[in-house]
C-alpha positions as CSV (number, residue, x, y, z in Angstrom):
1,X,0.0,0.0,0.0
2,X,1.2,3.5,-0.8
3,X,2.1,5.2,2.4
4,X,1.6,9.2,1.8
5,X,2.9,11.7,4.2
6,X,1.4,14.6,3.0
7,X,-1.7,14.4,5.2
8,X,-2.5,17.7,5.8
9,X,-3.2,18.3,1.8
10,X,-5.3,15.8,0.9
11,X,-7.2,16.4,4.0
12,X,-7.8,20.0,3.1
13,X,-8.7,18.7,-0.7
14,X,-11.4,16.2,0.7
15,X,-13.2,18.6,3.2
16,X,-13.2,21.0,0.4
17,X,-15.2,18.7,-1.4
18,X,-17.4,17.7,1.5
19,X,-18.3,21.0,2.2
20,X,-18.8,21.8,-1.5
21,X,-21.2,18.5,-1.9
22,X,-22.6,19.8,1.2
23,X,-24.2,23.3,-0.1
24,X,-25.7,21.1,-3.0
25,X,-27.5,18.7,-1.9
26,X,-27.5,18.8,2.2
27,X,-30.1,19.4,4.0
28,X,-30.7,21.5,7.1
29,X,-29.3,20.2,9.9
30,X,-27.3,20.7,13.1
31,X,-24.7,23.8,12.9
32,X,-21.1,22.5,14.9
33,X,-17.8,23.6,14.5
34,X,-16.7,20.5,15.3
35,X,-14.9,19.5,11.9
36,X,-13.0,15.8,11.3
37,X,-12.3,13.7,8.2
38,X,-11.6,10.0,7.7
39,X,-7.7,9.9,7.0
40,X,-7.3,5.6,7.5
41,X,-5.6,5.1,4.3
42,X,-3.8,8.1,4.5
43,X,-2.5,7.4,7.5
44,X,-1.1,3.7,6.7
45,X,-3.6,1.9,8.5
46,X,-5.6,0.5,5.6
47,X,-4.6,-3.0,6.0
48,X,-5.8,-2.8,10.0
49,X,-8.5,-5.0,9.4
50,X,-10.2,-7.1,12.0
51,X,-11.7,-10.7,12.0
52,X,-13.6,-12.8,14.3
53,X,-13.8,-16.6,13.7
54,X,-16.9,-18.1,12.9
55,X,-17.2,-20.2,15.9
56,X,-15.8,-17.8,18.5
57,X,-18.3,-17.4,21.6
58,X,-19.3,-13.6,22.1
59,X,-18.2,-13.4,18.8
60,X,-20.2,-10.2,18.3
61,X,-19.5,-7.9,20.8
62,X,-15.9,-7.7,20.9
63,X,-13.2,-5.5,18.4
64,X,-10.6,-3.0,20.7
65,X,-7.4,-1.6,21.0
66,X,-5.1,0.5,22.8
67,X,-3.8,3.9,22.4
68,X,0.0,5.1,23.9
69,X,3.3,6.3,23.8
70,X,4.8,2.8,23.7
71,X,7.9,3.8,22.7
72,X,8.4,7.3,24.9
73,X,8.7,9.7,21.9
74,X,5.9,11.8,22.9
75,X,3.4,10.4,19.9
76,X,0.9,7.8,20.4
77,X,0.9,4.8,18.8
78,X,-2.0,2.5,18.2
79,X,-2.6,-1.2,19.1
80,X,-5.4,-3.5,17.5
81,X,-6.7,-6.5,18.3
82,X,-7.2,-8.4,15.0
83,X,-9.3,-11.6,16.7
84,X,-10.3,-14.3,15.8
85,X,-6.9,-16.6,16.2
86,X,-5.4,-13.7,13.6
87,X,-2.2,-12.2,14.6
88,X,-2.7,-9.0,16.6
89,X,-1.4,-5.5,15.0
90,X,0.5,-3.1,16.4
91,X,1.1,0.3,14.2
92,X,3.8,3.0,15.6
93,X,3.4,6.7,14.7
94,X,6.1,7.8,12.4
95,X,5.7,11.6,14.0
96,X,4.1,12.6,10.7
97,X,0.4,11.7,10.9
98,X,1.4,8.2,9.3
99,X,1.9,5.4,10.9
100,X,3.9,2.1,10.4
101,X,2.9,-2.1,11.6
102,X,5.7,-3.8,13.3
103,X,4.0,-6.5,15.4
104,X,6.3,-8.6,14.6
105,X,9.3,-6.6,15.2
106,X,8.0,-5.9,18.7
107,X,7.1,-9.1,19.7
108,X,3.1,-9.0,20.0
109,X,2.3,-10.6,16.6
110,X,-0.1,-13.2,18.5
111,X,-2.5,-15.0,17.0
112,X,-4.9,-15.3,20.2
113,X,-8.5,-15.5,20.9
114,X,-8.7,-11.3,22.1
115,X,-11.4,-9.6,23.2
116,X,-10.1,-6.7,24.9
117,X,-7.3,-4.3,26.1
118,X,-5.7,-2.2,28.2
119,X,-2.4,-0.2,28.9
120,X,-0.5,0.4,31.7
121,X,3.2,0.7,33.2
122,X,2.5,-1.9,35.9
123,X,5.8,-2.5,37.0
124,X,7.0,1.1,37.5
125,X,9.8,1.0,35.2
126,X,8.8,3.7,32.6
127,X,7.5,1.7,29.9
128,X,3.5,1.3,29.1
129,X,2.7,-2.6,29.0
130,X,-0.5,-3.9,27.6
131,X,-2.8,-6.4,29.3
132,X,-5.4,-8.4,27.2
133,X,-8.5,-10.7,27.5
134,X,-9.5,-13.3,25.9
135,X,-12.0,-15.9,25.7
136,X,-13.3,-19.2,25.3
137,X,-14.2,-22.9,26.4
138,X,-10.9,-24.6,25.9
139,X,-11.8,-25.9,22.6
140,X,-10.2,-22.6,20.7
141,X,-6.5,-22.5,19.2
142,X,-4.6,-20.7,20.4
143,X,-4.8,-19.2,23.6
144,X,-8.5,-19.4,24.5
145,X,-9.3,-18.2,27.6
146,X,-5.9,-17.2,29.0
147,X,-5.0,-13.7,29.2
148,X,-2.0,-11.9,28.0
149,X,0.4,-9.6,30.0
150,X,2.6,-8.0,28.0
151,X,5.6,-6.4,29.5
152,X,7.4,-3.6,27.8
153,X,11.2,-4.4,27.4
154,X,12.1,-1.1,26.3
155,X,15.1,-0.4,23.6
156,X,17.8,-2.4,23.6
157,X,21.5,-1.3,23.1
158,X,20.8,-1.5,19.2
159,X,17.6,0.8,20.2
160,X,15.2,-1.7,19.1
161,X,12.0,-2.1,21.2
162,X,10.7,-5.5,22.2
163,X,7.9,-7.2,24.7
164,X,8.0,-10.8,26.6
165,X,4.5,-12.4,27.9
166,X,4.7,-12.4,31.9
167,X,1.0,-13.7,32.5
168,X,2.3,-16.5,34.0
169,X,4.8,-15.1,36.0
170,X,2.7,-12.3,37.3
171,X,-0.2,-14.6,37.9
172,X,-2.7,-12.9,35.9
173,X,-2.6,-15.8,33.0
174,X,-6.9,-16.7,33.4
175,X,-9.5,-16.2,35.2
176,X,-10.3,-18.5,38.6
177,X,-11.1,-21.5,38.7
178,X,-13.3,-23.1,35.8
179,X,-14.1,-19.5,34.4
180,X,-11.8,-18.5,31.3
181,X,-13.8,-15.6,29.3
182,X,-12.4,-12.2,29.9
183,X,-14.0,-8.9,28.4
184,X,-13.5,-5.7,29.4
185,X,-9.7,-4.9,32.1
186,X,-9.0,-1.5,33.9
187,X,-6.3,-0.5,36.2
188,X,-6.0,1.7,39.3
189,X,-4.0,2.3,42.5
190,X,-6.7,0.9,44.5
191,X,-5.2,0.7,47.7
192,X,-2.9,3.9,47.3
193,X,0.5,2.0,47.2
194,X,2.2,3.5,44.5
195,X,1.9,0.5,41.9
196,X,-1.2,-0.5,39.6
197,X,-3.8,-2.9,40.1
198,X,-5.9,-5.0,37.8
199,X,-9.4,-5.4,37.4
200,X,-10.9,-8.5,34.9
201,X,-14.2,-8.3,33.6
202,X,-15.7,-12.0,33.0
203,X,-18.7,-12.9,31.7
204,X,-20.6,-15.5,33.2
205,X,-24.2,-15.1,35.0
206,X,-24.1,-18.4,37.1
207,X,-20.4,-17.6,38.6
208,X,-18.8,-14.3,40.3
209,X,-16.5,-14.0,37.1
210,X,-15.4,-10.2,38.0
211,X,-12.2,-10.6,39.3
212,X,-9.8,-7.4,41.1
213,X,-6.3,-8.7,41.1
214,X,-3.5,-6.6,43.6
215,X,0.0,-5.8,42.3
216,X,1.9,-7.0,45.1
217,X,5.0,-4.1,44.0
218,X,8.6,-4.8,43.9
219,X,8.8,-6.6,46.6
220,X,7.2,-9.5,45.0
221,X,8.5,-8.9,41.1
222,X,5.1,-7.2,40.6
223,X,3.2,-10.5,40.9
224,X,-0.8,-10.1,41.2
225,X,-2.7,-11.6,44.5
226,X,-6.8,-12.2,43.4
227,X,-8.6,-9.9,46.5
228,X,-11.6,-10.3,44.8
229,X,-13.6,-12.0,47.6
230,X,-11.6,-9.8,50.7
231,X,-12.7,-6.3,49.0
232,X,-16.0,-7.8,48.8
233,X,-16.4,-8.0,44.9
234,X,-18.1,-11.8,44.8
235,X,-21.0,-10.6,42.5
236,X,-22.9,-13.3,41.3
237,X,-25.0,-12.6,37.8
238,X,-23.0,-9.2,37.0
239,X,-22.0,-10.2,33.0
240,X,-19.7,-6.6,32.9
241,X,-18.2,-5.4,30.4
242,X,-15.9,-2.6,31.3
243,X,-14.0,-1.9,35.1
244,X,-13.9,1.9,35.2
245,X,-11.6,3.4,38.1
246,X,-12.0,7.2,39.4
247,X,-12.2,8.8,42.9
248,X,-16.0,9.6,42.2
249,X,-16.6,11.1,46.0
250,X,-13.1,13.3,46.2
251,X,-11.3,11.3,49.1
252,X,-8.4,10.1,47.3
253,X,-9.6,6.7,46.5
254,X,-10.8,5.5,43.6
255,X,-14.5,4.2,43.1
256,X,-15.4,1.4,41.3
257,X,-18.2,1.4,38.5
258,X,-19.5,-2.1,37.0
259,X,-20.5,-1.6,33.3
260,X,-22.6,-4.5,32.9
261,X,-24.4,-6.1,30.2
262,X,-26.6,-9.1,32.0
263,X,-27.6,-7.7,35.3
264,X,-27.5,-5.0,37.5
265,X,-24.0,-2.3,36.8
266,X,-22.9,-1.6,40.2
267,X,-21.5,1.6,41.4
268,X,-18.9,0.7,44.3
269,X,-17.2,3.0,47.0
270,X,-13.9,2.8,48.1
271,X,-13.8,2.4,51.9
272,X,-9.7,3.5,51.8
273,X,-9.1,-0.1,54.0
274,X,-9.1,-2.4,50.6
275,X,-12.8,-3.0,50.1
276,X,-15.7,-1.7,48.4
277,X,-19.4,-0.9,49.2
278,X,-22.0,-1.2,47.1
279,X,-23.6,1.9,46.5
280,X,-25.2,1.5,43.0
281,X,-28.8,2.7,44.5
282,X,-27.4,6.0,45.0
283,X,-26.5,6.2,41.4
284,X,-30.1,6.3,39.8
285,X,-30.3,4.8,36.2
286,X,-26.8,2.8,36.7
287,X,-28.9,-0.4,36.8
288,X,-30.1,0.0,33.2
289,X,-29.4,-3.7,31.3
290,X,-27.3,-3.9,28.4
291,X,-24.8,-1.3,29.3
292,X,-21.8,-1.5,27.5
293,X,-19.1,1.4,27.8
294,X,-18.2,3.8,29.9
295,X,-16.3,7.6,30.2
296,X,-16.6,10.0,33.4
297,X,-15.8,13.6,33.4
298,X,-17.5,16.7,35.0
299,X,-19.8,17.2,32.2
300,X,-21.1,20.6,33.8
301,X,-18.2,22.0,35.1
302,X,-19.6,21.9,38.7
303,X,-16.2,20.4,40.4
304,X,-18.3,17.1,40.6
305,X,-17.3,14.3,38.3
306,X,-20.1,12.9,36.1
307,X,-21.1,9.5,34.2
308,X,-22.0,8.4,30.9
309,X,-22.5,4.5,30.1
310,X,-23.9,4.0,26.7
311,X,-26.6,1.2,26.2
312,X,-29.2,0.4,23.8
313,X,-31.9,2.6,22.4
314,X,-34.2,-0.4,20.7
315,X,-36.8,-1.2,22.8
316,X,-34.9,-4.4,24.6
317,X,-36.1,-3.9,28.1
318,X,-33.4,-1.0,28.2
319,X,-33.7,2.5,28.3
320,X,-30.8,3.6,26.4
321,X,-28.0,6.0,27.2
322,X,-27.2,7.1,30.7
323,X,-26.3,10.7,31.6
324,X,-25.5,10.5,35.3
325,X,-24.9,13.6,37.1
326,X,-23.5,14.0,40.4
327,X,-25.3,15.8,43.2
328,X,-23.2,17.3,46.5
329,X,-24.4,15.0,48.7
330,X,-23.0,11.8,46.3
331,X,-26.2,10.6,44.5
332,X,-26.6,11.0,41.3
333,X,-29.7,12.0,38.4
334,X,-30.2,10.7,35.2
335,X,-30.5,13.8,32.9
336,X,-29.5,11.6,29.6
337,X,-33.3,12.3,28.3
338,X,-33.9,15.7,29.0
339,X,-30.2,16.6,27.8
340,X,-30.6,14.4,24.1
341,X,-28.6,11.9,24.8
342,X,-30.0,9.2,25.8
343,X,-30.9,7.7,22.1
344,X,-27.9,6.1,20.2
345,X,-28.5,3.0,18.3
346,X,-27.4,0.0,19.8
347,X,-24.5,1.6,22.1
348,X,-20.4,0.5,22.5
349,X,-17.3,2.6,23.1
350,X,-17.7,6.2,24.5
351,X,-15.6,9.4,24.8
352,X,-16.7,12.1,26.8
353,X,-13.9,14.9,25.7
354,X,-13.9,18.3,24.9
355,X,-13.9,17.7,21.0
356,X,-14.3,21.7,20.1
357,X,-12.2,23.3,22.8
358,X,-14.7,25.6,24.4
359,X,-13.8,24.1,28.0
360,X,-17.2,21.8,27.8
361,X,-17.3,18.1,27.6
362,X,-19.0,16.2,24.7
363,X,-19.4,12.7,24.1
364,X,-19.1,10.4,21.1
365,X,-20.3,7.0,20.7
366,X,-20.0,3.8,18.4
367,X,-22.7,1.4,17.5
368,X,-23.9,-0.8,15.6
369,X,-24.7,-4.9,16.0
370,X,-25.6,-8.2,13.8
371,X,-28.4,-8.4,11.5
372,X,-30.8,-4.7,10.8
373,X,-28.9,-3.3,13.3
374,X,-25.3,-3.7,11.0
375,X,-25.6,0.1,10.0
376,X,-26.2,1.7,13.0
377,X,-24.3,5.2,12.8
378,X,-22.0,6.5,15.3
379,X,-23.1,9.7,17.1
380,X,-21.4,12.9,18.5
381,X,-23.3,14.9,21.0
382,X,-21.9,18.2,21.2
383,X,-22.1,19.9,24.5
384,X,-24.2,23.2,24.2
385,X,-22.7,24.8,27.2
386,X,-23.7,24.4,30.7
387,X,-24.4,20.2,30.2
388,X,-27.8,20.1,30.5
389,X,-28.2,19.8,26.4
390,X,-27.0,18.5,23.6
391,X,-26.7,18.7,20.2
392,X,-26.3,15.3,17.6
393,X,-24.1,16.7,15.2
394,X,-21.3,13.2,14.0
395,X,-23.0,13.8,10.3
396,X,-22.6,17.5,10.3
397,X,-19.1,17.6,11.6
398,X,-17.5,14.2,9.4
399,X,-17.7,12.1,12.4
400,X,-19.7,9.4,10.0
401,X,-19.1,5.7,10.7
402,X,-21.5,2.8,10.0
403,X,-21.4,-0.3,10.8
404,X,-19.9,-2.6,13.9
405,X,-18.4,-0.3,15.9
406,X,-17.4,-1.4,19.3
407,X,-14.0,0.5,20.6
408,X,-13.4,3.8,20.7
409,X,-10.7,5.7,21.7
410,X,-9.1,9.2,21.5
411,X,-5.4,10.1,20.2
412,X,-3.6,13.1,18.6
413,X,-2.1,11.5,16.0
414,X,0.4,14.4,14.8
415,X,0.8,16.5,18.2
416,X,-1.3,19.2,16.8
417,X,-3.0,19.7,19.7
418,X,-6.1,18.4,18.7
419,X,-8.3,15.3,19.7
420,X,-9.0,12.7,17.0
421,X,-10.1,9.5,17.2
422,X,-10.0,5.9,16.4
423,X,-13.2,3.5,15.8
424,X,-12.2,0.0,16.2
425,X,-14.7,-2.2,14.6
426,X,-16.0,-6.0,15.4
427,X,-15.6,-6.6,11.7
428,X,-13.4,-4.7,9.1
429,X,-11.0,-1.9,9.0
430,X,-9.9,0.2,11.9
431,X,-11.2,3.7,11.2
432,X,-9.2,7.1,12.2
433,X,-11.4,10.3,12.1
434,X,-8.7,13.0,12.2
435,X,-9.9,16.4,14.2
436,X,-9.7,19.5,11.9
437,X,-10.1,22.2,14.3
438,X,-6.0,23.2,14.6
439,X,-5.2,22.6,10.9
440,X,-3.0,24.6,8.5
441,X,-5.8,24.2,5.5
442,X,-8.8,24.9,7.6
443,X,-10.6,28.0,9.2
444,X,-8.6,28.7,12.0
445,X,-10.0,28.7,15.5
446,X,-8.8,31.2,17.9
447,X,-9.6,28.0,20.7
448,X,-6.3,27.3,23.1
449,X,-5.9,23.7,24.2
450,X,-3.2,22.0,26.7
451,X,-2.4,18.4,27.3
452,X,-1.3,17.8,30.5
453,X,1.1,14.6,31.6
454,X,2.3,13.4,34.9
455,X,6.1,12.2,35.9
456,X,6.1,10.2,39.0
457,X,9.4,8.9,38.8
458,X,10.7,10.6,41.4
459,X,8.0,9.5,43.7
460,X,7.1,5.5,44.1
461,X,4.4,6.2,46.6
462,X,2.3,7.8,43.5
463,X,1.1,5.0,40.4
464,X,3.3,5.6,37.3
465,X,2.0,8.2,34.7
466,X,0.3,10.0,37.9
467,X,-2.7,7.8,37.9
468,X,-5.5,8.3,40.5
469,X,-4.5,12.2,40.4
470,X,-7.0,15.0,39.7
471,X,-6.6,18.3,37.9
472,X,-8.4,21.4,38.4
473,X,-6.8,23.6,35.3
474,X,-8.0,27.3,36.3
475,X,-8.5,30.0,33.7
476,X,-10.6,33.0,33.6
477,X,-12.4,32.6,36.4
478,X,-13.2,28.7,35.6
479,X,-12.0,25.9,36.6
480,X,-12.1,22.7,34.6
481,X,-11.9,19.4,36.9
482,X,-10.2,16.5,35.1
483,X,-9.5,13.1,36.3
484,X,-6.0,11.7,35.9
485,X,-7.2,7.7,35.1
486,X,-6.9,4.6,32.7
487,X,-9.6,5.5,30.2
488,X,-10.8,2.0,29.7
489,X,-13.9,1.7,27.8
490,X,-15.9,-1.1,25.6
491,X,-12.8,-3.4,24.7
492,X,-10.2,-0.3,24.8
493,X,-8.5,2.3,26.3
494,X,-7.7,6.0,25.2
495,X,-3.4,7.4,26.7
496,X,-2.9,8.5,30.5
497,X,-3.1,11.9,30.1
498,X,-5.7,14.7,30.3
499,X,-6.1,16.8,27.0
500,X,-9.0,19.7,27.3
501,X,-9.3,22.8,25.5
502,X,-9.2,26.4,26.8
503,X,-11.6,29.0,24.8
504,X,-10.1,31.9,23.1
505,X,-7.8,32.4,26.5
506,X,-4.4,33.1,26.1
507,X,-2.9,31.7,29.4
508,X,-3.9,29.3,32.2
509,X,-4.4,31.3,35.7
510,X,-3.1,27.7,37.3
511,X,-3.0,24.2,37.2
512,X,-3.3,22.3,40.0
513,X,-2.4,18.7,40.4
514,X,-4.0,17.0,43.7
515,X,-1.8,13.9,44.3
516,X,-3.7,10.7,45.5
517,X,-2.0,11.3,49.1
518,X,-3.6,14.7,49.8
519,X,-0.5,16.6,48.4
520,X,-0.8,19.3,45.7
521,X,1.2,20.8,43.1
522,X,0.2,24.1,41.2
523,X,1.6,26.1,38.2
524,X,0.6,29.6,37.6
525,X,0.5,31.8,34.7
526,X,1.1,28.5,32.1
527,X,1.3,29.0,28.5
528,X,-1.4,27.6,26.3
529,X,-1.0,25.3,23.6
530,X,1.6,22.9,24.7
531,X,2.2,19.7,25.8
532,X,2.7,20.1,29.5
533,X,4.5,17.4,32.1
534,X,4.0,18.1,35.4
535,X,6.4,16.4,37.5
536,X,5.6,15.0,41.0
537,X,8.1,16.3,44.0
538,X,10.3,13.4,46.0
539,X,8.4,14.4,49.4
540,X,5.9,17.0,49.7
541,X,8.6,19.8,50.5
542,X,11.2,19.0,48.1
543,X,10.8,22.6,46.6
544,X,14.3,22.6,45.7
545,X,13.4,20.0,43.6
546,X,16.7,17.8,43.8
547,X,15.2,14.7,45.9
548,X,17.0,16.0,48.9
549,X,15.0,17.6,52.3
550,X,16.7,19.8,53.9
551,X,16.6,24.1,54.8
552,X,17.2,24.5,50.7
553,X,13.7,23.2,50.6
554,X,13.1,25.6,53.3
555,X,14.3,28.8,51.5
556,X,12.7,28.5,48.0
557,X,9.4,27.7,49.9
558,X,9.7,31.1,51.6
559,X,10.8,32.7,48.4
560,X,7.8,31.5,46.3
561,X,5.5,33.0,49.5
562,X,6.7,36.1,49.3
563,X,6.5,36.4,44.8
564,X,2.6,35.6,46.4
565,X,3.7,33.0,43.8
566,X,0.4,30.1,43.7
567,X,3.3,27.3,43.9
568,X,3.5,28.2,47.3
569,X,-0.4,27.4,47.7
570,X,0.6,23.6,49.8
571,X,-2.7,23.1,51.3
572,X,-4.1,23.2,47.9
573,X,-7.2,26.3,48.5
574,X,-6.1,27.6,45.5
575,X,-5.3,30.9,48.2
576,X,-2.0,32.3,49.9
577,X,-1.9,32.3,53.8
578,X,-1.1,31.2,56.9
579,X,-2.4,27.9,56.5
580,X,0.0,27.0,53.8
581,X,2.7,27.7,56.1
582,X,1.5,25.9,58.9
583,X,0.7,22.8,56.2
584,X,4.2,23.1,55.0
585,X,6.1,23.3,58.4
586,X,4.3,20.3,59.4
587,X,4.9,18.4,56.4
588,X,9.1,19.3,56.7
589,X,8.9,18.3,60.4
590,X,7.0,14.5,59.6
591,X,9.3,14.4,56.5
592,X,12.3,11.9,56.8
């Protein structure tokens, strides 16, 4: 296949046309300036195509990938699960919105029964690994049932890049006992230790097939221990599809939510002692059957983080799309009616990003199933605002995809600063959709982005890539709460990092990073349009920063006080005072 680098043109050249075929014969419909074109060929991803074998159990519902810097250049790459016993495909970004397969180069050509996937660096060592499920009876070759663990080698002396399986040796290899299917896989810091833990979705109604596996650290090689019965997790008829992780309630630890297909999803609180409680009634509409994927946000920009969980529209016994929003005193209301976006086809992957840059969340979706429901289109609900409504606008903006959607995930494929995504199918080619809003041959849009990343490798008592973190990003008298978690939805997961756009400001007031064990950093007066790493300090006073407490610390605290400088802000109040100093000689006196 013809590989062709210069993107940009023939993206200009095809919109040109759209837009032209447009004024002929379009009609009316919704006004966006939302703006993306399908670029797979162009991009060198024509031959991603996926396949599912003709006797393969769930055979219908599954179709992922990953998205990440796999290789640490600062671009992400894209991971597909081909299915079917084909060999898995694994395309690296070549930095100029084209990218190139070398599977086999790296290792992770497997020909395995997959269903989903999901990235992480679970043994702290800098490098993002991929977990992924798989499924079957025992009857399947090869690989049915048993998971796969993929641990990133990094570059050799020679600089070439490489992965070994470790499923075995991490104990992470299947399910327990008789059960072997695996769906859906999220990770987290549950328990606040400063190393990643792994959540299995299985799907079986007559056995507790959900299964939370602890990384046991260095200490033990990074082995997993199955804690599924101790944190209280032994659901019996929960089919899930998708563990999502994210502190929910604002105390640090991260909530469980259950997308599940058979049964009741369950919404789970943290107790911060390594179990869970079952809150799900206070999260009205979570219990909707057929739920299939998952994204969280603060959809309203109230400081309160905020659920969507797509389903199915048809008249199944469900009641579609969810749009949970989060009350102060924890419970949550369905608005997905009243806002419009509760009707989307027969529902899989979600994103809930800000597409536009206007500082609001939207939310995009893939559908699409067997038989008359094979051409269901994807939709993009475009935030209007204040997230109480919303606006269907995929056709009107370029976001069109029918057909068997079922992953979804969100990338910027040329560090352009703008989100684009990738539709991975349950059936055919992968499709990229690239975002048009910061393009040299398009309109251009006065609307500032950042993409903010974490370093925690000065600090192993936080989860590599900062994971478990939330950030408030502050600018012109808003602020903009985003969580810093796995983004696992239907069968995928979108990079560790939190992307969001800005408005027409030309600097961020602050951004604030609140660190899983109560500690803050903040940045003030941060220049827009960049890709931003935040790193996390050695101890809580290591203002220096050089890893080292001592009166240096001590000094260029006190100096940043007096600038009135917000870095000084250590209780996190987003204010200067006395507290701070109190906070910070209390933290340099408990400090080692």
């Amino acid at each position: 296949m013809q590989r062709t680098p210069a993107l940009r043109f023939r993206c200009f050249r095809f919109q040109a046309l759209i837009a032209l075929g447009s004024l002929i014969v379009a009609p009316a419909q919704a006004q966006t300036s939302m703006s993306f074109i399908e670029v797979t060929d162009q991009a060198g991803l024509g031959d991603a195509i996926r396949v599912v074998s003709p006797t393969s159990r769930y055979s219908a519902m599954h179709g992922g990938g990953v998205v990440g810097d796999f290789n640490n250049d600062g671009y992400h790459d894209i991971f597909m699960l081909t299915g079917g016993g084909a060999p898995d495909q694994f395309y690296i970004n070549n930095t100029d919105g084209t990218f190139t397969e070398q599977a086999t180069q790296w290792g992770v050509d497997r020909a395995q029964h997959s269903f989903g996937a999901s990235a992480a660096d679970f043994n702290n060592d800098g490098y993002l690994d991929i977990f992924i499920t798989s499924y079957g009876d025992g009857s399947f070759v090869p690989a049915a049932g048993e998971m796969t663990l993929y641990k990133n080698n990094g570059p050799d002396t020679d600089g070439n890049w490489s992965f070994d399986d470790v499923a075995i040796e991490a104990n992470v290899k299947r399910l327990f006992g008789t059960t072997r299917d695996g769906l859906g896989s999220g990770w987290c810091d549950f328990d606040l230790d400063g190393d990643l833990d792994l959540m299995v979705c299985g799907y079986n109604e007559s056995r507790p097939c959900n299964r939370l596996f602890r990384n046991d650290g260095p200490e033990s090689g990074y082995t997993f221990t199955d804690v599924t019965t101790d944190a209280g997790l032994e659901f019996i008829g929960v089919s899930a599809f998708i563990p999502h992780f994210v502190d929910m309630n604002n105390d640090r630890y991260p909530e469980l939510i259950l997308v599940a297909d058979a049964g009741k999803s369950r919404y789970l609180v943290n107790n911060g002692d390594g179990t869970f409680t079952d809150a799900t009634d206070t999260a009205h509409g979570i219990g909707t059957a057929s739920a299939m994927g998952i994204d969280v946000g603060d959809i309203n920009n109230d400081g309160m983080l905020d659920m969507y969980i797509s389903s199915i529209t048809y008249d199944f016994g469900s009641s579609g799309n969810v749009l949970l929003t989060q009350n102060a005193d924890g419970s949550f209301n369905d608005i997905a009616a009243d806002s419009g976006t509760n009707a989307g086809y027969w529902g899989w992957g979600v994103l809930m990003q800000d597409f536009d840059h206007d500082r609001d969340l939207d939310l995009a979706e893939t559908n699409g199933f067997i038989g008359a429901f094979g051409g269901d289109p994807a939709v993009l609900f475009e935030n209007t605002g204040d997230g109480s409504s919303f606006n269907e606008v995929a056709s009107a903006s370029g976001f069109v995809h029918h057909g068997q959607g079922r992953g979804l995930v969100r990338l910027d494929i040329e560090n352009d600063g703008d989100l684009d995504i990738v539709v991975f199918e349950n059936v055919g080619q992968l499709r990229l959709y690239e975002n048009l809003l910061i393009d040299d041959h398009a309109t251009p849009t006065d609307r500032a982005w950042v993409r903010v990343e974490l370093d925690t490798s000065s600090n192993n008592t936080f989860a590599p890539h900062g994971v478990g973190a939330m950030i408030s990003i502050i600018s012109d008298d808003q602020t903009m709460l985003r969580p810093m978690h796995c983004g696992a939805s239907h069968a995928s997961s979108s990079p560790i990092e939190v992307h969001t756009g800005l408005g027409d400001t030309d600097s961020i007031d602050a951004i604030q990073v609140a660190w899983p064990d109560g500690s803050y950093t903040t940045r003030t007066n941060v220049p827009v349009n960049q890709r931003l790493v935040i790193s996390a300090m050695a101890t809580r006073v290591d203002y220096t920063p050089d890893g080292i407490t001592d009166v240096m610390d001590i000094m260029a605290y006190i100096s940043l006080y007096q600038d009135n400088d917000l870095s000084a802000d250590h209780n996190g109040d987003l204010q200067l005072n006395f507290y701070d100093i109190a906070a910070f000689i209390q933290d340099y006196i408990n400090t080692p």
